[in-house]
PDB file with SEQRES, HELIX, SHEET and CRYST1 records, atoms N, CA, C and O in Angstrom:
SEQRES   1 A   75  UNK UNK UNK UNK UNK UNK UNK UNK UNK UNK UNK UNK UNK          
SEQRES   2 A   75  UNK UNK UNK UNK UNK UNK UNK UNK UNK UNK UNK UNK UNK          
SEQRES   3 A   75  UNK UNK UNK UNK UNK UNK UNK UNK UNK UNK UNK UNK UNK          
SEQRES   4 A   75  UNK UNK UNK UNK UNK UNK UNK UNK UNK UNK UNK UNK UNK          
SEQRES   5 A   75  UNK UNK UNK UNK UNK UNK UNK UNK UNK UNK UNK UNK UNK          
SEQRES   6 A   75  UNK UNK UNK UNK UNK UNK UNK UNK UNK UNK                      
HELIX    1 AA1 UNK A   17  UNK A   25  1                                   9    
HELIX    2 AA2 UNK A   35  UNK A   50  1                                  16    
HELIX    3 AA3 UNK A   65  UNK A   68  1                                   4    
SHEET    1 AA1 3 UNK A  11  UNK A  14  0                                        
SHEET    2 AA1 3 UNK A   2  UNK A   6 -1                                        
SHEET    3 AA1 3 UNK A  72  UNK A  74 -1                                        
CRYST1    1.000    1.000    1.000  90.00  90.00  90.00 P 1           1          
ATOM      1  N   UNK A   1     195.665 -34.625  71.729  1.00  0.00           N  
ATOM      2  CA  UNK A   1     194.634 -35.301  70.957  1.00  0.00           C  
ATOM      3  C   UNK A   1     195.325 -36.169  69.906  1.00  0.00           C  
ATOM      4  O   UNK A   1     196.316 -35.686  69.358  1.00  0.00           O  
ATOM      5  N   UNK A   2     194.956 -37.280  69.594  1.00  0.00           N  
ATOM      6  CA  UNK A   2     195.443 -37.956  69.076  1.00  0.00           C  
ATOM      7  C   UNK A   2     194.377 -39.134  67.679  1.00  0.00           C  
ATOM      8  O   UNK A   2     193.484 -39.918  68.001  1.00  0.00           O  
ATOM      9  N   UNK A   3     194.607 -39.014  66.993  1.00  0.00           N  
ATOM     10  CA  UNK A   3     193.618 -39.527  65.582  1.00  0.00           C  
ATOM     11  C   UNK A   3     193.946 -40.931  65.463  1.00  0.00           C  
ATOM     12  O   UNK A   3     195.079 -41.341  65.211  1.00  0.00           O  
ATOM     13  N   UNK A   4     192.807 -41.743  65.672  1.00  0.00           N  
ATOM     14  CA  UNK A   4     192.891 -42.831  64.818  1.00  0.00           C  
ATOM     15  C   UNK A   4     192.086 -43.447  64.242  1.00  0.00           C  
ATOM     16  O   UNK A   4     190.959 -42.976  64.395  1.00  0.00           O  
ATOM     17  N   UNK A   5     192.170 -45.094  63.073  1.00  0.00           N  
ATOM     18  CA  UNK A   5     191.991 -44.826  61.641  1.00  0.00           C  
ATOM     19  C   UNK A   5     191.527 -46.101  62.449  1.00  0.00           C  
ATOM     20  O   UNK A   5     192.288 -46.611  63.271  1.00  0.00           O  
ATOM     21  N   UNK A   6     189.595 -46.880  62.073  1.00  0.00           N  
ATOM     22  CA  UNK A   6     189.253 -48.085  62.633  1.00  0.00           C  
ATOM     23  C   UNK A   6     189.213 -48.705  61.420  1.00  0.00           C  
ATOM     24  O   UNK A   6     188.811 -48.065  60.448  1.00  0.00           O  
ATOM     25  N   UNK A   7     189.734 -50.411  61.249  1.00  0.00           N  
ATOM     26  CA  UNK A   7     189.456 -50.920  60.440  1.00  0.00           C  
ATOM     27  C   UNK A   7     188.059 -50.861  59.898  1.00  0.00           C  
ATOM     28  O   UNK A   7     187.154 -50.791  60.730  1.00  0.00           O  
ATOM     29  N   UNK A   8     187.760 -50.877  58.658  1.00  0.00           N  
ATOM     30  CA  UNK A   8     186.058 -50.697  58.111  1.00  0.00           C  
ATOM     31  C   UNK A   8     185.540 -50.166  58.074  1.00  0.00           C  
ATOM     32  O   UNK A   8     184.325 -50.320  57.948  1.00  0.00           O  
ATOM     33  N   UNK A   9     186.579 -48.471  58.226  1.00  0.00           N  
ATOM     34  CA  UNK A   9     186.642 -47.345  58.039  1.00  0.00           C  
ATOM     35  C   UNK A   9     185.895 -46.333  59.144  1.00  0.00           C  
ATOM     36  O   UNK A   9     185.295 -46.913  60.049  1.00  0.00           O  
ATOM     37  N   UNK A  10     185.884 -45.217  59.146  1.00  0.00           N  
ATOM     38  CA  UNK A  10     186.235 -44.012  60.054  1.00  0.00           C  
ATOM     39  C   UNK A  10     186.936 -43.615  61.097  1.00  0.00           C  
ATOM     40  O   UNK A  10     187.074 -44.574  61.857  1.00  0.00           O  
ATOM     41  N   UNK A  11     187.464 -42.629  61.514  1.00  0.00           N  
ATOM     42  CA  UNK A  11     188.628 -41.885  62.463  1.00  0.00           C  
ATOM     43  C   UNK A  11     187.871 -41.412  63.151  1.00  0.00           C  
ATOM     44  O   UNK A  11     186.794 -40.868  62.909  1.00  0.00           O  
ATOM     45  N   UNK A  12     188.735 -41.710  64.646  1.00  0.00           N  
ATOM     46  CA  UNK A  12     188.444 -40.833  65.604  1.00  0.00           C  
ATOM     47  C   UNK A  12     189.273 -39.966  66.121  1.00  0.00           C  
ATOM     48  O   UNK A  12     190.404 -40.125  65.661  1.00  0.00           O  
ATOM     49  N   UNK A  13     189.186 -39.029  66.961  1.00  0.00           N  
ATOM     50  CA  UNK A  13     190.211 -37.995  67.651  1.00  0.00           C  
ATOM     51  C   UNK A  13     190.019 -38.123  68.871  1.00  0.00           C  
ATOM     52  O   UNK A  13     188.891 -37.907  69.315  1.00  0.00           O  
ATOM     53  N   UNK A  14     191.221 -38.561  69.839  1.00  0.00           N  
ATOM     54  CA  UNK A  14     190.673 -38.974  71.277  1.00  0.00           C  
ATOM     55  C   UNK A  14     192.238 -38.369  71.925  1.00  0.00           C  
ATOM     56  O   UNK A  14     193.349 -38.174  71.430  1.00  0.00           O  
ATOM     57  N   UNK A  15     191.458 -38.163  73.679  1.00  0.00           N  
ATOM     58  CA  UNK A  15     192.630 -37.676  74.162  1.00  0.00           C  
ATOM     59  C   UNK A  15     193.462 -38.765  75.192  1.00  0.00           C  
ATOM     60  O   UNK A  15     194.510 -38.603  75.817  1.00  0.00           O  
ATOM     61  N   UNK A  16     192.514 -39.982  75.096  1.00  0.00           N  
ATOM     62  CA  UNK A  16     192.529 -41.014  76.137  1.00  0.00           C  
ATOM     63  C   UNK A  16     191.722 -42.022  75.529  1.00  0.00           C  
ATOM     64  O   UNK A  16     190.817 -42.049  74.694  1.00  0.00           O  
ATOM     65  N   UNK A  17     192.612 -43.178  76.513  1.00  0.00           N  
ATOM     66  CA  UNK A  17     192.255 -44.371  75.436  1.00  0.00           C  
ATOM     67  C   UNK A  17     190.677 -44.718  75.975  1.00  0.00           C  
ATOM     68  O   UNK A  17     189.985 -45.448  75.267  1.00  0.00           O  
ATOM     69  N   UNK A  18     189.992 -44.041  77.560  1.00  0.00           N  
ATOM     70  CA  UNK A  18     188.727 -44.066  77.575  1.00  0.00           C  
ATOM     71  C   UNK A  18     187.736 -42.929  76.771  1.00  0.00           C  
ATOM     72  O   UNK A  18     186.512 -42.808  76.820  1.00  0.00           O  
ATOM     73  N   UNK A  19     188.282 -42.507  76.364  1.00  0.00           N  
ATOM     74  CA  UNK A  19     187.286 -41.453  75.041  1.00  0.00           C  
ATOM     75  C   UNK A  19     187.284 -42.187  73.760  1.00  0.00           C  
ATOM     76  O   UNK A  19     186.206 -42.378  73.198  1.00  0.00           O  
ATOM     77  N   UNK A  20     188.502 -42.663  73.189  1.00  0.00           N  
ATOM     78  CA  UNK A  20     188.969 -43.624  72.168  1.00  0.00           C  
ATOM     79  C   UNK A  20     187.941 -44.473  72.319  1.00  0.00           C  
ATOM     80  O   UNK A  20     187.339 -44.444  71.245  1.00  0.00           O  
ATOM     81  N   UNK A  21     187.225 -45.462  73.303  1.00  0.00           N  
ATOM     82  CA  UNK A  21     186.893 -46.293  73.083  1.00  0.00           C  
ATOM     83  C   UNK A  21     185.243 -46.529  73.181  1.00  0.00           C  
ATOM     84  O   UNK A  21     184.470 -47.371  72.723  1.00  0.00           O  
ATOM     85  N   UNK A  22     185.083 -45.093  74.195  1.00  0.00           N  
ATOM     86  CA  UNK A  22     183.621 -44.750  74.661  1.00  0.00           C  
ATOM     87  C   UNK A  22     182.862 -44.179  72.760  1.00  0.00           C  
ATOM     88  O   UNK A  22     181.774 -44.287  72.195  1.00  0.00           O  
ATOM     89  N   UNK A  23     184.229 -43.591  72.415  1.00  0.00           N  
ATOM     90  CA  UNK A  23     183.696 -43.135  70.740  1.00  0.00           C  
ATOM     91  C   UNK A  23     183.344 -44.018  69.778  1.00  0.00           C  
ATOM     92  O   UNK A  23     182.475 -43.902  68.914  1.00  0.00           O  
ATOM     93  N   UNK A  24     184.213 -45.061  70.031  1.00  0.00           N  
ATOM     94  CA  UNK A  24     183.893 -46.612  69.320  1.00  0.00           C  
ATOM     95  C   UNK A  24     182.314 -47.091  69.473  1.00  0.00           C  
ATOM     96  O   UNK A  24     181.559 -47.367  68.541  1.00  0.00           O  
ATOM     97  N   UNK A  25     182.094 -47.111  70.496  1.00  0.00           N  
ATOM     98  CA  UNK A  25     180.758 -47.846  70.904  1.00  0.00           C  
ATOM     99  C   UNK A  25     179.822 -47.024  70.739  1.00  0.00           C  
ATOM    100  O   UNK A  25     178.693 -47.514  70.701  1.00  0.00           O  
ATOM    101  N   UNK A  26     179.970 -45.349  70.568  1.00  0.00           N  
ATOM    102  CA  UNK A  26     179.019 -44.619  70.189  1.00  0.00           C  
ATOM    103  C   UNK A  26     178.614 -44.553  68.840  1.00  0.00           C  
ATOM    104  O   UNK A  26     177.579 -44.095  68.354  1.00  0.00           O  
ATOM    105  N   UNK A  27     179.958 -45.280  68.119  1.00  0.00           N  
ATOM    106  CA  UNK A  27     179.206 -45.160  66.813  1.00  0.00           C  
ATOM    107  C   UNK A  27     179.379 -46.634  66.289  1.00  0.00           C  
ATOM    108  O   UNK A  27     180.001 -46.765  65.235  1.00  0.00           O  
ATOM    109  N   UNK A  28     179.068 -47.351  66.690  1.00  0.00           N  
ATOM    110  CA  UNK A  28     178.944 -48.879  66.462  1.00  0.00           C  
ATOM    111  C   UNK A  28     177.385 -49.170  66.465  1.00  0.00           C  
ATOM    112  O   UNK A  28     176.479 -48.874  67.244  1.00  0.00           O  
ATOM    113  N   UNK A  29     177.467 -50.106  64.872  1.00  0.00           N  
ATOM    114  CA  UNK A  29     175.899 -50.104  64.928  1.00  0.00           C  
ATOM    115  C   UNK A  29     175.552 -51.497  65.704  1.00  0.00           C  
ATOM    116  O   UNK A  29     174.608 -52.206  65.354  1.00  0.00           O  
ATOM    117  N   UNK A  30     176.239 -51.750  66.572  1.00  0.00           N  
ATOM    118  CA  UNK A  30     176.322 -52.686  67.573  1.00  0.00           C  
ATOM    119  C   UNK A  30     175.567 -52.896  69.082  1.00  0.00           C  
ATOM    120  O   UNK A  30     176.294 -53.479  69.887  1.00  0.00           O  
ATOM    121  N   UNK A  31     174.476 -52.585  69.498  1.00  0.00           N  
ATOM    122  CA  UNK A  31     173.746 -52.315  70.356  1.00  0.00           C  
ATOM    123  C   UNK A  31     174.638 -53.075  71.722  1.00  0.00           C  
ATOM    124  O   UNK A  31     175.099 -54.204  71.557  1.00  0.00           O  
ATOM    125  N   UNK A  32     174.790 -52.465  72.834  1.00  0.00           N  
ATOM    126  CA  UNK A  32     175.664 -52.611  73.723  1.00  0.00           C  
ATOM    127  C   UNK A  32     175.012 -52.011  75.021  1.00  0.00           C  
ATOM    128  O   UNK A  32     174.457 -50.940  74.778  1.00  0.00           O  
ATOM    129  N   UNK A  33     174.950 -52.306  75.994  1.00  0.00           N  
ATOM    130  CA  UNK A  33     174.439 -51.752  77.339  1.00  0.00           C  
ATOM    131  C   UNK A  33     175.355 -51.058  78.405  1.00  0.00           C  
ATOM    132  O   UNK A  33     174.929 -50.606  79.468  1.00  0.00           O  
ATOM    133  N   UNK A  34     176.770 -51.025  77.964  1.00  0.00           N  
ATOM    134  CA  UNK A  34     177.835 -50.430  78.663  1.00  0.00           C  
ATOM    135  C   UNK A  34     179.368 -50.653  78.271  1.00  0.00           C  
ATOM    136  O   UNK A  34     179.788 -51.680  77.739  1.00  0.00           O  
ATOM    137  N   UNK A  35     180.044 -49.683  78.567  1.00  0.00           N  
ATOM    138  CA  UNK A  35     181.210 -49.968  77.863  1.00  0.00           C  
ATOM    139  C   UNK A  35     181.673 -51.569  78.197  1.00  0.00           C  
ATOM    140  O   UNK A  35     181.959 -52.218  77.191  1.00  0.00           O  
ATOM    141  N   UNK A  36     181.751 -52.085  79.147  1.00  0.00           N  
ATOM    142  CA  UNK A  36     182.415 -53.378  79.460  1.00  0.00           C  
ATOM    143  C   UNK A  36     181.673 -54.245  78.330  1.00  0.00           C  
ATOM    144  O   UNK A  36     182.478 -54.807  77.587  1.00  0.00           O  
ATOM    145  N   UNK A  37     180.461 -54.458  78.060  1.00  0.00           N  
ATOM    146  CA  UNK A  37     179.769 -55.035  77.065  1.00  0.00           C  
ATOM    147  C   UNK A  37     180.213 -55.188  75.875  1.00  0.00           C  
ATOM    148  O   UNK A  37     180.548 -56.231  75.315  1.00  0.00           O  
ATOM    149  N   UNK A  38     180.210 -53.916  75.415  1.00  0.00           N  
ATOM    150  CA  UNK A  38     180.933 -53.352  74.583  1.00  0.00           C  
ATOM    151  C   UNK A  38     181.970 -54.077  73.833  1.00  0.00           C  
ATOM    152  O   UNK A  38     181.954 -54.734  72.793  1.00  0.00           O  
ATOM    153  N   UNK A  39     183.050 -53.692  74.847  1.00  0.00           N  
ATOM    154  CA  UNK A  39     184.355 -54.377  74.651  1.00  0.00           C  
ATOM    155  C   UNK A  39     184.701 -55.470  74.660  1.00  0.00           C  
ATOM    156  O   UNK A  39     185.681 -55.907  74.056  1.00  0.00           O  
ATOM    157  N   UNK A  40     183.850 -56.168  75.441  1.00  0.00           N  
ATOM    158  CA  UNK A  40     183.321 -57.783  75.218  1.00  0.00           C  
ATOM    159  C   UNK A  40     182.965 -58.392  73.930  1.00  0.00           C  
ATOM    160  O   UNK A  40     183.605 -59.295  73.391  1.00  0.00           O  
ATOM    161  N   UNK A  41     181.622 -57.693  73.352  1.00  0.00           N  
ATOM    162  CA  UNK A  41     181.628 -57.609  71.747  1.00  0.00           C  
ATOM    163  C   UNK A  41     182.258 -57.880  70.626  1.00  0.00           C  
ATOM    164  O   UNK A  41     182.053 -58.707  69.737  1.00  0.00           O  
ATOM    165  N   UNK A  42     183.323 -56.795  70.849  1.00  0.00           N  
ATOM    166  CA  UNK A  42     183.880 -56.543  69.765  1.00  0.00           C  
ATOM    167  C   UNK A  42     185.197 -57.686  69.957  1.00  0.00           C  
ATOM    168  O   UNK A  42     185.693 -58.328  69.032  1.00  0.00           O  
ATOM    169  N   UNK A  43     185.602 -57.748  71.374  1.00  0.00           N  
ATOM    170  CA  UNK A  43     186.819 -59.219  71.072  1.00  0.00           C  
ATOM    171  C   UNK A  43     186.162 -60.322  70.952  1.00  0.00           C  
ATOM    172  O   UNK A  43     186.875 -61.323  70.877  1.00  0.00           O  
ATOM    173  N   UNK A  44     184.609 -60.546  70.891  1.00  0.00           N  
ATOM    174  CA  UNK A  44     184.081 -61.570  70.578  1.00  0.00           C  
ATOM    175  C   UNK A  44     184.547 -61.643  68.711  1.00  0.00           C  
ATOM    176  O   UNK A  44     185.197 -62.375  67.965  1.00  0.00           O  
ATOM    177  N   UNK A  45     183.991 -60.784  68.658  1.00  0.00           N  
ATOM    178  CA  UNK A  45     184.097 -60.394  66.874  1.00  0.00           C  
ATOM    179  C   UNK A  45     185.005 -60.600  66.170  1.00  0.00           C  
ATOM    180  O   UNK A  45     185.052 -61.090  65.042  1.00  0.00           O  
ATOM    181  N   UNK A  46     186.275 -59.973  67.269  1.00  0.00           N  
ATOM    182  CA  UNK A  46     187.587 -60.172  66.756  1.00  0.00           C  
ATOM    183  C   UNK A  46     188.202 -61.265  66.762  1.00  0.00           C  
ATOM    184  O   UNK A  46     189.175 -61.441  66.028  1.00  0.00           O  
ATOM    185  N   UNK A  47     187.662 -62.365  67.742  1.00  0.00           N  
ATOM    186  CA  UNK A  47     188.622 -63.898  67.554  1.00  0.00           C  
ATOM    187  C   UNK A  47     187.804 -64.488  66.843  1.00  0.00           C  
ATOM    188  O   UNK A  47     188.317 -65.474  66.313  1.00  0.00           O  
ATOM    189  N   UNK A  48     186.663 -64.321  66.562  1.00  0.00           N  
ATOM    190  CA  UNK A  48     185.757 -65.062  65.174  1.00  0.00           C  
ATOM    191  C   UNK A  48     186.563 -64.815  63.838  1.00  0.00           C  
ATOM    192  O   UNK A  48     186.930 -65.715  63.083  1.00  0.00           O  
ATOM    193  N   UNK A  49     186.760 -63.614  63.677  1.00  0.00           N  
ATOM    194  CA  UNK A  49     187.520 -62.819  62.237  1.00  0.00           C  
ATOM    195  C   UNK A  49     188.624 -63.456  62.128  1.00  0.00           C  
ATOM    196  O   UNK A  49     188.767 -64.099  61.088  1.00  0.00           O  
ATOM    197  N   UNK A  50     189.559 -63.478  62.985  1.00  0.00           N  
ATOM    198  CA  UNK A  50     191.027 -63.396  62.622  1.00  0.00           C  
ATOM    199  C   UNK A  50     191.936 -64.324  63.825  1.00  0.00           C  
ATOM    200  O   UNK A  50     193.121 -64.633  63.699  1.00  0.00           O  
ATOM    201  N   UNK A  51     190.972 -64.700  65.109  1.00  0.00           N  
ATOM    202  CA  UNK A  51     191.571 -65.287  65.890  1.00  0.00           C  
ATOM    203  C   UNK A  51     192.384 -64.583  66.818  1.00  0.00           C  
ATOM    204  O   UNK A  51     193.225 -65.206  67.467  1.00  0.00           O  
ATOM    205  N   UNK A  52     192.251 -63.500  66.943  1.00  0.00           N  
ATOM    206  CA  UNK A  52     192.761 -62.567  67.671  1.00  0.00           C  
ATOM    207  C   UNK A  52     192.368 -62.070  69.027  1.00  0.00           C  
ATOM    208  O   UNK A  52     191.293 -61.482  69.139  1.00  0.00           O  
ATOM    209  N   UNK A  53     193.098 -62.243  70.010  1.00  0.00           N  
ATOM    210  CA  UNK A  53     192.994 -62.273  71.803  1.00  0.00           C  
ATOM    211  C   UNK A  53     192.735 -60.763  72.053  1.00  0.00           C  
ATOM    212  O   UNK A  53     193.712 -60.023  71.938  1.00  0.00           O  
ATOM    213  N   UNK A  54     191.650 -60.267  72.350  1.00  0.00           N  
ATOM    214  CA  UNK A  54     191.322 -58.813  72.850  1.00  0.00           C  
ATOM    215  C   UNK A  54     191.581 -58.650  74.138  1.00  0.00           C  
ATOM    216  O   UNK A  54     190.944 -59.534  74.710  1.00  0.00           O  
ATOM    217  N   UNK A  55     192.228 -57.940  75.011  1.00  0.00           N  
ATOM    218  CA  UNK A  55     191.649 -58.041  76.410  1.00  0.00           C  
ATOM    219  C   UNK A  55     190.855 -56.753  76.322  1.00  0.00           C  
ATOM    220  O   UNK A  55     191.073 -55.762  75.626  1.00  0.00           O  
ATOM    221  N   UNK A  56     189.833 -57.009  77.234  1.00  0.00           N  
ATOM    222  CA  UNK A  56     188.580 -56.373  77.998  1.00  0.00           C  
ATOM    223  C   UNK A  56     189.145 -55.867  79.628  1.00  0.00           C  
ATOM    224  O   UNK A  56     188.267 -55.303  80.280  1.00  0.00           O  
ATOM    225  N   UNK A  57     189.827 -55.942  79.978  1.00  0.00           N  
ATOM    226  CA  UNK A  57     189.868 -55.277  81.360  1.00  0.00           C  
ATOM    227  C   UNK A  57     190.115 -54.019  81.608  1.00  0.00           C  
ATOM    228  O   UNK A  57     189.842 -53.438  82.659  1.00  0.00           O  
ATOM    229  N   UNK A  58     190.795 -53.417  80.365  1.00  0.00           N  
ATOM    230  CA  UNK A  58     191.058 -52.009  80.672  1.00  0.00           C  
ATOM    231  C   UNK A  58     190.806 -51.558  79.029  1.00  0.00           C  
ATOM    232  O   UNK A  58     191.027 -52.394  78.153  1.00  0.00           O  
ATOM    233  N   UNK A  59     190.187 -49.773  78.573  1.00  0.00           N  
ATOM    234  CA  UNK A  59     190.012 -49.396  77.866  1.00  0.00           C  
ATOM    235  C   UNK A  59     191.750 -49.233  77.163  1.00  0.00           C  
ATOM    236  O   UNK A  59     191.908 -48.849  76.004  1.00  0.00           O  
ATOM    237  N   UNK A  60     192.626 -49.498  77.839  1.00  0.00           N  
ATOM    238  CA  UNK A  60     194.130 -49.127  77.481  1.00  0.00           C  
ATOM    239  C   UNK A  60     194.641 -50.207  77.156  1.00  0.00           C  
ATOM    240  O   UNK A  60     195.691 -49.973  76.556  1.00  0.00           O  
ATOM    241  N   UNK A  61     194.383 -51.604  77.265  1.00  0.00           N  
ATOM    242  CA  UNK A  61     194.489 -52.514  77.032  1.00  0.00           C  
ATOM    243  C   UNK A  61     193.798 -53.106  75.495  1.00  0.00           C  
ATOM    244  O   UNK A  61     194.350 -53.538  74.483  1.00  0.00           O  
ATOM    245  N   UNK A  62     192.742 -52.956  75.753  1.00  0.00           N  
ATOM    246  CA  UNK A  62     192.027 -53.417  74.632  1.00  0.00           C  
ATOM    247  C   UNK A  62     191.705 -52.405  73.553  1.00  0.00           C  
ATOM    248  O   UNK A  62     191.063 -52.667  72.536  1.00  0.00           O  
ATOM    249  N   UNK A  63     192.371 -50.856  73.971  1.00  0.00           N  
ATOM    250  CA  UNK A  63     192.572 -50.281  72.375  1.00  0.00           C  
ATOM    251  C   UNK A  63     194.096 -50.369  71.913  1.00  0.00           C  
ATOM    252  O   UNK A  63     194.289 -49.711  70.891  1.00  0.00           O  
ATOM    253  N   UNK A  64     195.265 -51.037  72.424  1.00  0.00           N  
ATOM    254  CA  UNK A  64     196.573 -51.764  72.463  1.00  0.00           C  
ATOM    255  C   UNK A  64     196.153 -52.716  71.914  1.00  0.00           C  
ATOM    256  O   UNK A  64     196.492 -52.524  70.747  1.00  0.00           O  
ATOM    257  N   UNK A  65     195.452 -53.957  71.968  1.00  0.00           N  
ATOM    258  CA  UNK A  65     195.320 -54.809  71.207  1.00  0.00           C  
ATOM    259  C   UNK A  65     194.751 -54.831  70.201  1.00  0.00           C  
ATOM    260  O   UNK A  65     195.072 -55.640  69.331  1.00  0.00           O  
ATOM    261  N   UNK A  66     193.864 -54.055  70.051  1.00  0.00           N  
ATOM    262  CA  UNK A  66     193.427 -53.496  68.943  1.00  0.00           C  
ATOM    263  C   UNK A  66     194.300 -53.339  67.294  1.00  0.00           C  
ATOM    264  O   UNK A  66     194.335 -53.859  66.179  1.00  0.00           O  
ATOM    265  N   UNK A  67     194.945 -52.189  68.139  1.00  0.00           N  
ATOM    266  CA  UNK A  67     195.939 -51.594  67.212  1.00  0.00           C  
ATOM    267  C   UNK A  67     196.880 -52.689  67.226  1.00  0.00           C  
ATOM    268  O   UNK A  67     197.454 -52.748  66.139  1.00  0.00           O  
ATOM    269  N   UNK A  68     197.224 -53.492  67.956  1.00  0.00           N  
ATOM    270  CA  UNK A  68     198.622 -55.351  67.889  1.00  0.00           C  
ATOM    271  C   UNK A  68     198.123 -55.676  66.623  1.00  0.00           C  
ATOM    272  O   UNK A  68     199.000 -55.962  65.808  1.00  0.00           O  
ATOM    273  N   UNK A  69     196.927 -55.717  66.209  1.00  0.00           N  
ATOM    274  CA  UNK A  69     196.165 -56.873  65.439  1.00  0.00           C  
ATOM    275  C   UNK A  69     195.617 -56.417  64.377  1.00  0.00           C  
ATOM    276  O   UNK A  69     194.944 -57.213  63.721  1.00  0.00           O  
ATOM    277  N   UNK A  70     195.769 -54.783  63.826  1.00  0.00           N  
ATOM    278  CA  UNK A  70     195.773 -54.155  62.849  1.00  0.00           C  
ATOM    279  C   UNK A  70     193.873 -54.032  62.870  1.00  0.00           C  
ATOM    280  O   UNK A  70     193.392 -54.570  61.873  1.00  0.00           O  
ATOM    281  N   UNK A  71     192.851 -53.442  63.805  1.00  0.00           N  
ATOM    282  CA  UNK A  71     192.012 -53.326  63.760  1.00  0.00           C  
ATOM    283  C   UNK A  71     191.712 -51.941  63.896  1.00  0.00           C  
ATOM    284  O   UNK A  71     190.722 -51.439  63.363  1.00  0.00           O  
ATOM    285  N   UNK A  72     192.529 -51.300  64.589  1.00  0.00           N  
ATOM    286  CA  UNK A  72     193.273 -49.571  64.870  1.00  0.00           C  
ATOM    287  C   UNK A  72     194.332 -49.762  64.432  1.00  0.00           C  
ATOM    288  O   UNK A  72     195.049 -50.761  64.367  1.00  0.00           O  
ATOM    289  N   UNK A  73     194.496 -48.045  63.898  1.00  0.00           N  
ATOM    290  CA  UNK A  73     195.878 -47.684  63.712  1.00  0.00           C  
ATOM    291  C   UNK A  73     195.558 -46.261  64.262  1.00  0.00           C  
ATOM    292  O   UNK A  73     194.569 -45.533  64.178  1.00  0.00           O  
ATOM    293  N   UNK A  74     196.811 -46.144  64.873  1.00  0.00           N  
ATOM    294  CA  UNK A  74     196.735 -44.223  65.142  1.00  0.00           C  
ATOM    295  C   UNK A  74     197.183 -43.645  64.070  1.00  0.00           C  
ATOM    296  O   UNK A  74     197.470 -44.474  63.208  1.00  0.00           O  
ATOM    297  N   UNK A  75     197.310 -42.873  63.852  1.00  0.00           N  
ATOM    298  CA  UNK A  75     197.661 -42.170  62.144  1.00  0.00           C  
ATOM    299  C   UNK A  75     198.040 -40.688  62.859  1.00  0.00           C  
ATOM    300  O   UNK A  75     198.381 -39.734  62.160  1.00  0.00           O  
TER     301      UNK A  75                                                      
END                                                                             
C-alpha cells in the first residue's frame, strides 16, 4: 500500500495505480461517467493550469504524469 498527497489537498492509500486513480474520481467533485472520462477531465484541467501533457491511456501512465508535474506526490 502505498500513500499519496493530491495537489489541493487530501491523501490517498492505494495498492495500484488503478485504485489510485478509481479513488481520485470517487472523490472529485467533478461529475464523470467513467474512469476514461475521468482522466480525460482532469488532463483537460491540467494543460489549462499549467500546460501540462497528461496521458489518458493507462491509469499507470497518467498517475506518472501526474506526479512528473507535481499534481501527486507519493509521500
Amino acid at each position: 500500500m502505498k500513500k499519496y498527497k493530491v495537489l489541493g489537498g487530501g491523501e490517498i492509500n492505494a495498492s495500484s495505480f488503478l485504485s489510485l486513480v478509481t479513488q481520485m474520481q470517487e472523490q472529485s467533485f467533478t461529475p464523470s461517467s467513467d474512469l476514461p472520462d475521468f482522466m480525460r477531465q482532469v488532463a483537460d484541467r491540467c494543460m489549462i493550469q499549467r500546460g501540462s501533457v497528461i496521458r489518458t491511456d493507462s491509469t499507470e501512465n497518467f498517475a506518472q504524469d501526474l506526479m512528473a508535474n507535481g499534481f501527486l506526490e507519493q509521500v
